[in-house]
N, C-alpha and C positions, 0 to 999 in steps of 0.2 A: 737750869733750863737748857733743853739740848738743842746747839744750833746746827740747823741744814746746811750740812756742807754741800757746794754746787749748786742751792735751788736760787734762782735770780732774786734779786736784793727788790728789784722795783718793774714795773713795764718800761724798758728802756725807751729814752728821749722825754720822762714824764714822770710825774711826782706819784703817781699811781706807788707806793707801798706795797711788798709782799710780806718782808721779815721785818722784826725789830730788830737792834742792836744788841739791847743788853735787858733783862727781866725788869719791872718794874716793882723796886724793892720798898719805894714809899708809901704808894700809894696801891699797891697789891696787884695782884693780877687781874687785867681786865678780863670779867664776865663775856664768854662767848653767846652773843644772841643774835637770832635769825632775824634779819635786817628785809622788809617789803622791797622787790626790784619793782619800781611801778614801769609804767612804756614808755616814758618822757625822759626816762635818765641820760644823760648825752651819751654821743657815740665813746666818746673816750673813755668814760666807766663801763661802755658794755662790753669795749675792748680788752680794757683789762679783769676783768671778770674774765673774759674766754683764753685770756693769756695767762691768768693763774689757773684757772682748769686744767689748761695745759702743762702747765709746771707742776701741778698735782698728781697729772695722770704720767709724765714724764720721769717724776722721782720717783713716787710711790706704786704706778700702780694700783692692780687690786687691794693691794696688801694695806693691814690698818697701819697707821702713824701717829705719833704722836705730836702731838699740837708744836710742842717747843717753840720754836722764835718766829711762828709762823702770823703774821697779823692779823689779832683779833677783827678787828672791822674790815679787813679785806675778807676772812673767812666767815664773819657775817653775813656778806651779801649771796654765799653758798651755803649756809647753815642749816640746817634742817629739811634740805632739800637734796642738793647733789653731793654733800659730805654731811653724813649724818656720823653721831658717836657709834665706836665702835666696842665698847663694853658698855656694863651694866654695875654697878650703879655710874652714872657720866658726873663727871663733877664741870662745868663750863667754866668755872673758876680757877683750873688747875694747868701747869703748863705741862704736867704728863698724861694730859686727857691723852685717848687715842680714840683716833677719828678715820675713818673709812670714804669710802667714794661709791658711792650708791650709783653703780655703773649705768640702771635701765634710765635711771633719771638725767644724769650728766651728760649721756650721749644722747637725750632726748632736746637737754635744752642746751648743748655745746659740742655739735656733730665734728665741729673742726676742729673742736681740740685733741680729738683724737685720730686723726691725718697723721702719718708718718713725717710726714714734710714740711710740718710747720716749724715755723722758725720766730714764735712770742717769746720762747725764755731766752733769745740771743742777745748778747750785750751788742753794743754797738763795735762795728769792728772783729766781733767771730764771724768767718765763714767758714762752710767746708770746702776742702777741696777743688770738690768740683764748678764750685763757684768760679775758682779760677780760670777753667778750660775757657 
């Protein structure tokens, strides 16, 4: 399983999940499935939703990636919508899926995660620079 070096572990200050640790060798890889966002979800789930957008669009880009340690049920709640598979046949089962960012849709429904200035994937304790002035 290849893990994302740099991409944020969690929405800092919250149990929000982005990566797993380690593959799960018992009981096999979790099945990637596209999870219903309804309107009632609380703001903390829509937060981190717009905060892994960001860390999506932050590491990867246009460019496909592969799944690796990236969590399944966090990439559920974007699945089949603003990160669709990016080859053919997709196995959702596999942790070297590779998966893309379906740019018209992502920045349809997560305009801010594509702001140069946002600052979702920051640990607690990064700033830049300029923060300091």
């Amino acid at each position: 399983m290849l893990k994302h070096r740099g991409f944020p572990g969690r929405l800092p200050g919250t149990d929000h999940q982005f990566v797993i640790r380690r593959a799960n060798h018992s009981k096999g890889v979790t099945k990637l499935v596209a999870r219903e966002r309804f309107r009632d979800r609380s703001p903390g789930d829509r937060r981190a939703d717009l905060a892994f957008m960001a860390a999506l669009w932050d590491h990867f880009g246009e460019e496909p990636f592969e799944r690796g340690n990236l969590d399944a049920g966090r990439l559920g709640w974007l699945f089949m919508r603003e990160v669709v598979p990016a080859e053919e046949p997709f196995d959702p089962a596999s942790y070297e899926a590779l998966l893309k960012i379906d740019l018209k849709r992502a920045k349809a429904a997560f305009p801010d995660a594509f702001l140069t200035d946002n600052d979702f994937g920051a640990e607690d304790g990064d700033q830049d620079e300029d923060d300091w002035a």
